[in-house]
C-alpha positions as CSV (number, residue, x, y, z in Angstrom):
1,X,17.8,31.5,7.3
2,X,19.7,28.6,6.6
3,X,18.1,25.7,5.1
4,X,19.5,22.1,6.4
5,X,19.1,18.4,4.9
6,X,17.9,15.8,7.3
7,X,20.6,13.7,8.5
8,X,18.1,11.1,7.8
9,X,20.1,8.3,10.5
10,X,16.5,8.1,11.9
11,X,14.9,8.0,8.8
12,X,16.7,5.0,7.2
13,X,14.5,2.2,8.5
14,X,11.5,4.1,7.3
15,X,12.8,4.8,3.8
16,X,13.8,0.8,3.5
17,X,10.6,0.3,4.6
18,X,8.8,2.3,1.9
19,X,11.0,0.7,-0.6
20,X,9.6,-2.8,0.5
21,X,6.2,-1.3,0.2
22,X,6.8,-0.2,-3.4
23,X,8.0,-3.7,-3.7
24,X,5.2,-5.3,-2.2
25,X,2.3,-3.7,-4.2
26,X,3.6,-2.7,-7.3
27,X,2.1,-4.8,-10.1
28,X,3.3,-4.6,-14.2
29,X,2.2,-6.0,-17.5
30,X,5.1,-7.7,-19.0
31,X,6.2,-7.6,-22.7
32,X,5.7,-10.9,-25.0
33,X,7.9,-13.8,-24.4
34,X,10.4,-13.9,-27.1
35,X,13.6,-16.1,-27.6
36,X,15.1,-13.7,-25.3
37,X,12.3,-12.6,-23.6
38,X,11.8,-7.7,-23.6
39,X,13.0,-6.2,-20.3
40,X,12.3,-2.5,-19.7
41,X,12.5,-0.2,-16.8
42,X,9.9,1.5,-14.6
43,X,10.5,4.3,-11.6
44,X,10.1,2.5,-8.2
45,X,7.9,5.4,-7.2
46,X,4.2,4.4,-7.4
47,X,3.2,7.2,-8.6
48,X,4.1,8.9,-11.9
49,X,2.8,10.0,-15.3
50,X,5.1,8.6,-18.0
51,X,7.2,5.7,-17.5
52,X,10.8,7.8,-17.8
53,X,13.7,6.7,-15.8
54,X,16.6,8.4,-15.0
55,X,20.0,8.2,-13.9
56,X,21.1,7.8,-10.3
57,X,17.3,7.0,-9.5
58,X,15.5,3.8,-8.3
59,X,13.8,1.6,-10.9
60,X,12.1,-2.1,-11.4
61,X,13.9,-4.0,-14.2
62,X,10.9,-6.1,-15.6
63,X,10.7,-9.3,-17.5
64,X,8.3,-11.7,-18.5
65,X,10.4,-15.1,-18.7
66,X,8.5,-18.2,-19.0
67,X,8.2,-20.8,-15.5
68,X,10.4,-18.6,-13.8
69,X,9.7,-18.4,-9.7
70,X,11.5,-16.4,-7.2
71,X,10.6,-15.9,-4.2
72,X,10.7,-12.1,-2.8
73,X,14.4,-11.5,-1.9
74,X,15.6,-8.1,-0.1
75,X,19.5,-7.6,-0.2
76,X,21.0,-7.5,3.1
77,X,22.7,-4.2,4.3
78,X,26.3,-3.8,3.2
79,X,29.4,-2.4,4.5
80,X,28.8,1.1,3.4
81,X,25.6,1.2,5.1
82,X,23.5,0.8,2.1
83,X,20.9,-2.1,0.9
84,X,22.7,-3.2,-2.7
85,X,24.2,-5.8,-4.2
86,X,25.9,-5.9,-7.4
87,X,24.2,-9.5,-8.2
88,X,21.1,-11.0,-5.7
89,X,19.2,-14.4,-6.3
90,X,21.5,-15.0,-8.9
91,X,20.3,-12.4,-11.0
92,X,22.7,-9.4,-12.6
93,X,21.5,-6.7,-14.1
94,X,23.4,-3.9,-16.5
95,X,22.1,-0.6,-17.9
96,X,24.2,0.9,-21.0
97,X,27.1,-1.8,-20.1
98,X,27.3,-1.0,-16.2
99,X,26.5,-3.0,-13.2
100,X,23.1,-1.7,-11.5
101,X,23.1,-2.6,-7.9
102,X,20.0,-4.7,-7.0
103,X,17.9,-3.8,-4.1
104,X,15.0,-6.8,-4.5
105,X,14.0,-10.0,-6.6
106,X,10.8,-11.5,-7.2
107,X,9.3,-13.5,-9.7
108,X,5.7,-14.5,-7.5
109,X,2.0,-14.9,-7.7
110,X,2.8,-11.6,-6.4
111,X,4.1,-10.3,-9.4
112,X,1.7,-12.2,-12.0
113,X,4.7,-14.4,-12.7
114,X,6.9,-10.9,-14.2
115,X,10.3,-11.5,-13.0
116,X,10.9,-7.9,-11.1
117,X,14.7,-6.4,-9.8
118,X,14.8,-3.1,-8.1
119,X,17.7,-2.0,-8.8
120,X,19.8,1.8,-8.3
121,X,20.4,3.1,-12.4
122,X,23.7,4.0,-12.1
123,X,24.6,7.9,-12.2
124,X,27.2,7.6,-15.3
125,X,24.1,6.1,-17.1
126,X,23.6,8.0,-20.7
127,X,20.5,10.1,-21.2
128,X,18.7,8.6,-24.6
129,X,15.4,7.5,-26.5
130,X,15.2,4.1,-26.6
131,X,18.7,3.6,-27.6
132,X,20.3,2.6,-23.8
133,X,20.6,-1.4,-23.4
134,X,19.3,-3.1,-20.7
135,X,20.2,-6.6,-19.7
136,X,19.1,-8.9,-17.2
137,X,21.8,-12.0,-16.3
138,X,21.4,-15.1,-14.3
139,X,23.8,-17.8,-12.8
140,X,22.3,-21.3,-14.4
141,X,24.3,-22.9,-11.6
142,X,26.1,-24.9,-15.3
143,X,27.9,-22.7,-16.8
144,X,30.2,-20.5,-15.5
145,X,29.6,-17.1,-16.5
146,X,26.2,-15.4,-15.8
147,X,23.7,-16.2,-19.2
148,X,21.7,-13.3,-20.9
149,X,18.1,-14.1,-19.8
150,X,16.3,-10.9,-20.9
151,X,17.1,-7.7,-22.7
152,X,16.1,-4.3,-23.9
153,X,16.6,-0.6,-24.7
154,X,15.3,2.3,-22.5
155,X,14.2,5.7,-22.6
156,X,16.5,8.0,-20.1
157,X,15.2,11.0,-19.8
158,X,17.5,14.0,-17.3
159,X,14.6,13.9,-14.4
160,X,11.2,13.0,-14.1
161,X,8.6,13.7,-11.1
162,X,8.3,10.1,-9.4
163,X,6.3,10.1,-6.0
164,X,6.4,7.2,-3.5
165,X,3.4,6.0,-2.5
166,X,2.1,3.7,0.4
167,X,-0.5,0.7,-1.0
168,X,0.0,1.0,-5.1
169,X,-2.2,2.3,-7.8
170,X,-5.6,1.9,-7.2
171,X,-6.0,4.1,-3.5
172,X,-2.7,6.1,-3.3
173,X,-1.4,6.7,0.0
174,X,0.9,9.7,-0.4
175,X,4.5,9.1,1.8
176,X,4.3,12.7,3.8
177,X,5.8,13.7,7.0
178,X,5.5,16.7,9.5
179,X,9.0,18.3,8.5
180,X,9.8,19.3,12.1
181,X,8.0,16.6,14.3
182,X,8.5,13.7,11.2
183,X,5.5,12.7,12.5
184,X,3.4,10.6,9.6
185,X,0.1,13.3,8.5
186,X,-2.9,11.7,7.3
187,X,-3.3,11.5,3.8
188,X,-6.6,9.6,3.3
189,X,-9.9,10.1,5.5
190,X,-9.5,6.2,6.7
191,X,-5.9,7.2,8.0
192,X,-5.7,7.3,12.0
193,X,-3.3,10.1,11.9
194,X,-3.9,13.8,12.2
195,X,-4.1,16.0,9.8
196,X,-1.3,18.6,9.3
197,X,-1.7,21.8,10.9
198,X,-1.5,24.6,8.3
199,X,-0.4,26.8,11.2
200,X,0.6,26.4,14.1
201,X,3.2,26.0,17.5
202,X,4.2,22.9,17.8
203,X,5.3,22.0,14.1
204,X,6.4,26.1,13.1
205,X,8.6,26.9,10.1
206,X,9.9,30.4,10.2
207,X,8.2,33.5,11.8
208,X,5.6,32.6,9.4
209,X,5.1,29.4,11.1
210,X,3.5,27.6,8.1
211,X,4.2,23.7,8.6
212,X,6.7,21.8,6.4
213,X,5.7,19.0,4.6
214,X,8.0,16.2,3.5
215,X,7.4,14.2,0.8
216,X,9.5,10.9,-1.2
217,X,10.4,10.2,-4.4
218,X,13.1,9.0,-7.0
219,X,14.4,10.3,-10.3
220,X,14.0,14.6,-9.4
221,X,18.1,15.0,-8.2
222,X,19.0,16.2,-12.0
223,X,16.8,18.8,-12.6
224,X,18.5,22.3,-13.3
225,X,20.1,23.9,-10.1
226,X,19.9,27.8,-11.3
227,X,19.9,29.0,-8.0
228,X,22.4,28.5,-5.7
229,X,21.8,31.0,-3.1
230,X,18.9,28.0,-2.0
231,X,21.2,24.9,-1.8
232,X,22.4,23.3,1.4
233,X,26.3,23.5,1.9
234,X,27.5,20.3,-0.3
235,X,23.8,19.5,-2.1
236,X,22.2,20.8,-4.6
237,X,18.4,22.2,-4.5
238,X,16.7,21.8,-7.4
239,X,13.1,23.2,-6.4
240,X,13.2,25.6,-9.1
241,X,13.2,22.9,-11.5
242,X,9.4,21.8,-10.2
243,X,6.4,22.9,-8.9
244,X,4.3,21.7,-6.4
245,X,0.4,22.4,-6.8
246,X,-2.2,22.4,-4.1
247,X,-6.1,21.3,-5.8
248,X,-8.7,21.9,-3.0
249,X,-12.9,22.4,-2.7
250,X,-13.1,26.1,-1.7
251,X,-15.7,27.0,1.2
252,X,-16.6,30.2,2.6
253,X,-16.7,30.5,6.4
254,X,-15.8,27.1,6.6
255,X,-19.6,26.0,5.9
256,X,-20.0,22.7,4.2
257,X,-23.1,24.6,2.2
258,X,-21.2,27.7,1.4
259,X,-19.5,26.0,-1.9
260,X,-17.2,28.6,-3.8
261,X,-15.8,26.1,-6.2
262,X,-12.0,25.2,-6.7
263,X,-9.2,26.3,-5.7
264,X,-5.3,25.6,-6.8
265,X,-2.1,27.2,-5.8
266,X,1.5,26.8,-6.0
267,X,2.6,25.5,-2.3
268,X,6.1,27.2,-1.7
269,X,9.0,24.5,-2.2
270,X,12.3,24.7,0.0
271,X,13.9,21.8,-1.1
272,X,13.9,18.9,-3.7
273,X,17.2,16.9,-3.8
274,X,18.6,13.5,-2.3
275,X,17.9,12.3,0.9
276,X,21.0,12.2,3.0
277,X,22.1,8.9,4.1
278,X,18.9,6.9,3.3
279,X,20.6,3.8,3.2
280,X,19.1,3.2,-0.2
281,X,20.9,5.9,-3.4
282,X,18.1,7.9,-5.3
283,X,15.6,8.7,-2.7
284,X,14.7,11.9,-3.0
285,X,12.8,13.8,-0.6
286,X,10.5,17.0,-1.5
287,X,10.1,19.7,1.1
288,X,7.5,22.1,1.0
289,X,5.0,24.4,3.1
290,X,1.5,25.3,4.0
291,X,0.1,28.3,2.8
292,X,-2.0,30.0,4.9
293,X,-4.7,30.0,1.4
294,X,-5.7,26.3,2.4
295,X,-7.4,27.4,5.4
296,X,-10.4,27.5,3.1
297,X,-11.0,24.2,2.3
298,X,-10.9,23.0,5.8
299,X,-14.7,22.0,7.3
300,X,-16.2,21.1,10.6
301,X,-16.7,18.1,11.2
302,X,-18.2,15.9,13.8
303,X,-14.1,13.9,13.5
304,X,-13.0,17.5,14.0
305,X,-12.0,20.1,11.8
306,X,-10.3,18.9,8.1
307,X,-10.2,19.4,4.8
308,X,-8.6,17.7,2.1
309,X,-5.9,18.8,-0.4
310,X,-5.0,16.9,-4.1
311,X,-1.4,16.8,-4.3
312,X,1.0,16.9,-7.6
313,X,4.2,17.5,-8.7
314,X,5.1,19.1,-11.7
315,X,9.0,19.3,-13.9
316,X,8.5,22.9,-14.9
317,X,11.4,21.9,-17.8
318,X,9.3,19.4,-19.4
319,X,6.1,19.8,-18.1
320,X,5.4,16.2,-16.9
321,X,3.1,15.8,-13.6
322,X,3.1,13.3,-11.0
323,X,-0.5,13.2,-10.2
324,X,-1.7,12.3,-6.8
325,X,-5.0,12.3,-7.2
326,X,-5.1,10.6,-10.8
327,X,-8.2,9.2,-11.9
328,X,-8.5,7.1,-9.2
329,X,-12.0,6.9,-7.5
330,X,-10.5,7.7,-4.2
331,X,-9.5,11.5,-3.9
332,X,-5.7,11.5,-1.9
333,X,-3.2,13.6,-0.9
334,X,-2.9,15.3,2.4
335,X,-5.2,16.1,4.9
336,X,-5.0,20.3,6.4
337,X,-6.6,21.4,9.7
């Protein structure tokens, strides 16, 4: 069987589009203004455990920087097809010396006042512990040269398990698609969508026709690739590198009164590498499949058969989750039929 990457043409509106969301809803406590005010870095994915960023990834560069406003700007799509700019709103920003292309500015009620640039960390960037400078330029519109407005050192690490999100923290909305249809699953009961067939005909992977799930996120492209018999001609697969767990309420016969406590299982993982011509550099995308074991979680209901499945992501080499479900008071992740 061979395994092929989406060509992703018809999947580069909605991958801007969830970039804008992350944009949109993402909220950040800033550092203490100084005479040149902290910056740091934070995964554009919505959801993650530790605030690690890595190289050839997507990440907000964030500032607090007194009386500053900035309305939301988007950078326009270039001649190479992708939504960068090496300096937007005026605003420049370089990680360990290097130019990081900026995908969005704001500075906004929006943001609390935190001046906040999306930008791409470039792929040459350094791996390190606090010891990789960050700074943030802007044009004064005076002086000639773009002024240092805001600086800092980072934590790199090699990868980290960032997921993108829908509507922020507080009620995840995981980003998942039907693999075969790309049709949007439901991911929270108050979703309109259906929920993904574990089996089935319309949406089969394989003989085994377990359904394909597809899921976003930034910062996974550098884990280890030690198997190559898996990777796509011209891409690396780096799905041994992480594991993607399945948490679910067990019940047997389907009966909402026949309780038989938790379940969790590794879901099998076919692919986790970049997303080919997104429009946007370091989106990843996370393919994985159904297994037939979450058939027991999934209830009667007068809305129709459903059950409901906590979703994370886990870096086997360092042992750092991406939790779905969180602490939030809303359970998320996918919804199974």
């Amino acid at each position: 069987m061979k395994l092929e990457i989406t060509g992703c043409v018809q999947l580069t509106t909605l991958l801007y589009i969830l970039l804008l969301l992350a944009v949109l809803s993402i909220s950040h406590k800033g550092a203490a203004a100084q005479s040149v005010p902290s910056a740091t870095l934070r995964s554009a994915a919505l959801v993650q455990q530790f605030d690690f960023v890595t190289p050839d990834s997507l990440a907000f560069a964030i500032a607090d920087i007194t009386g500053l406003a900035v309305p939301l700007t988007m950078a326009p799509r270039g001649a190479d097809g992708s939504y960068l700019a090496d300096k937007l709103a005026g605003f420049q920003v370089l990680v360990a010396g290097r130019v990081a292309p900026i995908f969005s500015v704001e500075a906004s009620a929006a943001t609390g006042g935190t001046l906040r640039i999306g930008i791409y960390v470039p792929v040459e960037t350094p791996l390190g512990i606090n010891n990789v400078s960050l700074e943030i330029k802007r044009d004064d519109g005076v002086r000639g040269a773009p002024q240092l407005v805001a600086q800092g050192m980072l934590w790199i690490e090699k990868a980290s398990p960032n997921l993108f999100v829908v509507d922020g923290y507080i009620d995840t909305s995981l980003v998942s698609l039907n693999g075969t249809t790309w049709m949007k699953g439901r991911a929270r009961a108050s979703e309109p969508e259906v929920p993904f067939d574990i089996t089935g005909t319309a949406n089969v992977y394989s003989a085994s026709q377990e359904t394909r799930v597809v899921i976003f996120g930034t910062g996974l492209r550098n884990g280890a690739d030690t198997d190559v018999t898996n990777n796509p001609p011209g891409y690396k697969n780096v799905a041994e590198s992480f594991e993607v767990i399945a948490r679910f309420s067990r019940y047997i016969d389907n009966k909402p009164d026949n309780y038989a406590g938790e379940g969790q299982i590794n879901l099998p993982i076919e692919y986790i590498g970049p997303v080919k011509g997104a429009g946007l550099p370091g989106i990843d995308q996370i393919v994985f499949r159904l297994s037939p074991e979450l058939k027991q979680c999934v209830l009667m209901r007068p809305s129709g058969p459903h059950g409901e499945v906590d979703i994370s992501l886990r870096s086997i080499e360092t042992n750092e989750s991406s939790e779905v479900n969180g602490s939030h008071a809303a359970r998320t992740g996918i919804f199974v039929k």
